[in-house]
C-alpha positions in Angstrom: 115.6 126.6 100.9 117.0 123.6 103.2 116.7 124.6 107.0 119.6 123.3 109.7 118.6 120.9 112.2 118.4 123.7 114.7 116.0 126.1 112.8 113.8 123.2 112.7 113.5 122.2 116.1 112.6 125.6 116.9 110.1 125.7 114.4 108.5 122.5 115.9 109.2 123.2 119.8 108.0 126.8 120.1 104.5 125.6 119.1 104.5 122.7 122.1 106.5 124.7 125.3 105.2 127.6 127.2 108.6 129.2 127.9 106.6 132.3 130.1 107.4 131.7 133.0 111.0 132.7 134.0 112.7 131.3 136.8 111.0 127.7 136.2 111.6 124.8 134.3 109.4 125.0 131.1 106.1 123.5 131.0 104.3 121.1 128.7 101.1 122.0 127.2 98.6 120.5 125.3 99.3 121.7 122.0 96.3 123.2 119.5 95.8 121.2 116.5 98.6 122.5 113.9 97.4 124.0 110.7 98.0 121.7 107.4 101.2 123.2 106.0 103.2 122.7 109.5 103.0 119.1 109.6 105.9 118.8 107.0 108.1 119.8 109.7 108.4 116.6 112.0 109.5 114.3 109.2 112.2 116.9 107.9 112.9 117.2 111.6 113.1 113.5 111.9 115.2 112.9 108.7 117.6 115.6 109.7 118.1 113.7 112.9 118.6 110.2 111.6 121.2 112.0 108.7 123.0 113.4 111.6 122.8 110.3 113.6 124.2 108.0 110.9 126.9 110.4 110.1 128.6 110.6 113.4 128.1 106.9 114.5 130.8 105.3 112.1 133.3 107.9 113.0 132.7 107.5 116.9 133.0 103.3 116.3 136.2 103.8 114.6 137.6 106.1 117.3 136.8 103.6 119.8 137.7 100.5 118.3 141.3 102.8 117.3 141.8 103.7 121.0 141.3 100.3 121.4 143.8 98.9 119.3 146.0 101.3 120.4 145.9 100.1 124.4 146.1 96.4 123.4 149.2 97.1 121.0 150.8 98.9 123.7 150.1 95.8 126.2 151.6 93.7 123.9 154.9 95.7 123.2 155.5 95.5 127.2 155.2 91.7 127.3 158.2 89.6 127.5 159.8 88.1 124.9 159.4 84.4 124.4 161.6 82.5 126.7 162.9 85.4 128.5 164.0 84.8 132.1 161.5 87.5 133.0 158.1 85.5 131.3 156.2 84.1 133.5 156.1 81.0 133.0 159.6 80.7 134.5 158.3 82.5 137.8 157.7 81.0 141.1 153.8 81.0 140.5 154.1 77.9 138.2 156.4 75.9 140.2 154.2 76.3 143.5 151.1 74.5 141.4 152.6 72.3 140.8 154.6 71.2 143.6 152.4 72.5 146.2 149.2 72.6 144.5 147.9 68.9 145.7 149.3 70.1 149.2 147.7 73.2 149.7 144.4 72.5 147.7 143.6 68.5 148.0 142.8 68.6 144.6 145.0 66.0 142.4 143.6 67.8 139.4 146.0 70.7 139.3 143.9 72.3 137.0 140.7 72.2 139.5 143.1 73.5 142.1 143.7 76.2 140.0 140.5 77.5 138.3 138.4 76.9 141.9 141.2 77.9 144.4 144.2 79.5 143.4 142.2 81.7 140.5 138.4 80.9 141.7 137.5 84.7 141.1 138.1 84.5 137.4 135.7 81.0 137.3 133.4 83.3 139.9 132.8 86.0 137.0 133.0 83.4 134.5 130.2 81.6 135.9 127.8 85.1 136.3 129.0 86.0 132.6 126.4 82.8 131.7 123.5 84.0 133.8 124.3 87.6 132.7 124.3 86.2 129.0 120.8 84.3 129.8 118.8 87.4 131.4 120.1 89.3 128.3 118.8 86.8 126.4 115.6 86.8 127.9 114.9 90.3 128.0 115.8 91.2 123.7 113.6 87.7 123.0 110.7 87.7 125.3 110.8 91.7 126.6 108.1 92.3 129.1 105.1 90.4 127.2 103.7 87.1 128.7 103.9 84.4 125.8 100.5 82.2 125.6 101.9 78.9 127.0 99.6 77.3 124.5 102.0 78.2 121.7 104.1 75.5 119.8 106.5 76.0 117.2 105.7 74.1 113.9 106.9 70.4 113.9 107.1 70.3 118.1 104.4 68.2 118.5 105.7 65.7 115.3 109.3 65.2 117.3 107.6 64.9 120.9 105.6 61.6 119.3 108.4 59.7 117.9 108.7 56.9 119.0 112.5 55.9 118.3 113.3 58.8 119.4 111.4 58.4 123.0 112.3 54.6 123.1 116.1 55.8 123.1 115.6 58.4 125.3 114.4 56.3 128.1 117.4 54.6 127.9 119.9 57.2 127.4 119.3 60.0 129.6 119.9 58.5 132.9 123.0 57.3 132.0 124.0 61.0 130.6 122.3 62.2 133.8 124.7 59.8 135.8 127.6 60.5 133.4 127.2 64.6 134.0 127.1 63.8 138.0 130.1 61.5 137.8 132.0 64.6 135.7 131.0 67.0 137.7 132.1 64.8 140.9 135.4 63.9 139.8 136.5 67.5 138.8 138.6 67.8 141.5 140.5 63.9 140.9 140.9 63.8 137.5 139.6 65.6 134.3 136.1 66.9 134.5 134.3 69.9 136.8 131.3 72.0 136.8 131.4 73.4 133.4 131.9 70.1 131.2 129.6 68.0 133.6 126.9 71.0 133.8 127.4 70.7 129.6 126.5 67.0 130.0 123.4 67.7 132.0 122.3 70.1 130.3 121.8 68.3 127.3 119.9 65.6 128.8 117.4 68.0 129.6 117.2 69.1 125.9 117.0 65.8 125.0 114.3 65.1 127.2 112.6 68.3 125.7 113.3 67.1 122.4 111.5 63.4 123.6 109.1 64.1 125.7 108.1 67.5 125.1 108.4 70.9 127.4 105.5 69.8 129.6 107.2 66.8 130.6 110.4 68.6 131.3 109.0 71.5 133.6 107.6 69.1 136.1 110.8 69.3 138.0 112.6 71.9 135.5 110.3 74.9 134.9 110.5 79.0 135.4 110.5 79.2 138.6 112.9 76.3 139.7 115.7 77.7 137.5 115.1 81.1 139.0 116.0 79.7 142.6 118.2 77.3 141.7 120.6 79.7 139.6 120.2 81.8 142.5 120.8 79.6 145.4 124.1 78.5 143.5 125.7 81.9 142.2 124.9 82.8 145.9 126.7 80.2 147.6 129.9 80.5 145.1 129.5 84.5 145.8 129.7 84.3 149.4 131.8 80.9 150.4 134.5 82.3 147.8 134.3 85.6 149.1 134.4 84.5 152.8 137.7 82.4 151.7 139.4 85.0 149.9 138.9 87.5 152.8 140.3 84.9 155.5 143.0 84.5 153.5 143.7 88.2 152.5 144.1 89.5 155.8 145.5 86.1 157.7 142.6 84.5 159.4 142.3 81.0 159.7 139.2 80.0 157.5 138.2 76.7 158.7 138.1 75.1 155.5 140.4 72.1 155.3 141.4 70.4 151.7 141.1 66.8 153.4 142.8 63.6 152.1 143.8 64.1 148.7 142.3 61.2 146.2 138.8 60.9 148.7 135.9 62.0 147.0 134.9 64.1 149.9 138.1 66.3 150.2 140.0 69.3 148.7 137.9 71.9 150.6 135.4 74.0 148.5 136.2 72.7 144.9 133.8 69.8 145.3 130.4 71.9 146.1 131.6 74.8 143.5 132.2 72.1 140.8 128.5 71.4 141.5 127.2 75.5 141.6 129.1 75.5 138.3 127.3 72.6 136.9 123.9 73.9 138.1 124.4 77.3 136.6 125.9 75.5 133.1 123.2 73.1 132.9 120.2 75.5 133.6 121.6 78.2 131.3 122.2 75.6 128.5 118.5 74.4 128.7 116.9 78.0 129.1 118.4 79.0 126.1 117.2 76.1 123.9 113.8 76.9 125.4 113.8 80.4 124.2 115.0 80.0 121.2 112.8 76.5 120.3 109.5 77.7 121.9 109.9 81.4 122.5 109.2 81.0 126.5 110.6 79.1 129.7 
């Protein structure tokens, strides 16, 4: 006769929990050694569980992803209709970046004004949404173990010996490391910022990897310099951001001035967070090749 899920946990827990005591929380002994014809019960027990389990996880993933549906349809019926009066891009938002924006930020990229000033706390969780992504990374591929750092993947120590492929890299990754500053530099002038430069950078370092092998690479780029350096710049972006939003949230004159528009040293704070931006896009893109191509920082 098949047993419920319930007569079988009792079956297996009243020979492992001294339930005696009244008025106390029950407490776990060291079981005696169960006779042959009882052992049949944890893998029913288990199999009963896992039946269960698999049952009532499809139907609770289609009630979620329903209710969600259902809020994002509703979102979308109480937008306004295109090129309604009411949209807004016809609102006084738009018109003040772009009349004011240069004004008011220094930037005479409107778009760097933007992203790093007028909207800096969406590029502020934008920019821990990488590092969250890389510690998540880190923890489902490397989990708590220490990898031997004598361990190569096949084929590494074939690429890091080419020589075309090191001849060209001596030759082309300063100019991509100059090309990534100059981006990152110029975000706030013309077309570029943290995240494209950061890109740039970062793939210079894996082409350095790719060249000259990790070892060569964690000489100045290793473990622990990424640690601090991610640190150092999601903490300054944190707190300089935070400090301008709350001066200019209640009224209080900040201090930070948005220059001559056109210098390279001018529209206030979007020059150093371009740079915290690149720092965290070019260490994340790097750390993540490393994982995945050698299974360790």
């Amino acid at each position: 006769m098949k047993r419920s899920l319930k007569e079988l946990f009792r079956e297996w827990d009243a020979d492992r929990f001294d339930l005696s005591v009244s008025g106390s929380v029950p407490q776990k002994e060291r079981p005696s050694p169960l006779p042959p014809e009882r052992y049949d019960v944890i893998p029913e027990l288990e199999e009963t569980i896992m039946r269960r389990f698999h049952r009532v996880v499809p139907v609770l993933t289609f009630l979620l992803g329903l209710t969600l549906s259902l809020f994002l349809i509703m979102t979308v019926l109480e937008l306004p209709a295109f090129g309604s009066s009411d949209s807004p891009v016809f609102n006084e938002v738009f018109t003040r970046y772009v009349q004011d924006g240069t004004e008011e930020t220094g930037a005479v990229n409107t778009v760097a004004g933007v992203i790093l000033d007028y909207r800096a706390f969406d590029t502020l969780g934008e920019t821990h949404v990488l590092y969250t992504a890389l510690v998540a990374v880190l923890i489902l591929l490397l989990g708590f173990e220490k990898t031997d750092p004598g361990i190569r993947t096949p084929g590494y120590e074939v690429i890091r010996q080419d020589p075309v492929l090191t001849t060209c890299a001596k030759l082309v990754i300063p100019c991509v490391v100059i090309y990534g500053l100059y981006i990152i530099c110029n975000g706030h002038l013309g077309p570029g910022g943290g995240f494209c430069g950061g890109t740039v950078i970062g793939s210079a370092l894996i082409l350095a990897a790719l060249a000259f092998g990790f070892d060569s690479v964690e000489r100045f780029v290793n473990y622990r310099t990424i640690r601090v350096v991610l640190v150092i710049a999601l903490c300054f972006y944190s707190l300089s951001k935070g400090y301008s939003f709350f001066c200019g949230a209640n009224g209080i004159e900040s201090g930070i001035r948005p220059g001559t528009p056109g210098r390279i040293f001018s529209a206030g704070l979007i020059l150093p967070l371009n740079a915290a931006v690149g720092v965290v896009v070019s260490c994340t893109m790097y750390s993540l090749y490393s994982v995945f191509r050698r299974g360790r920082l």
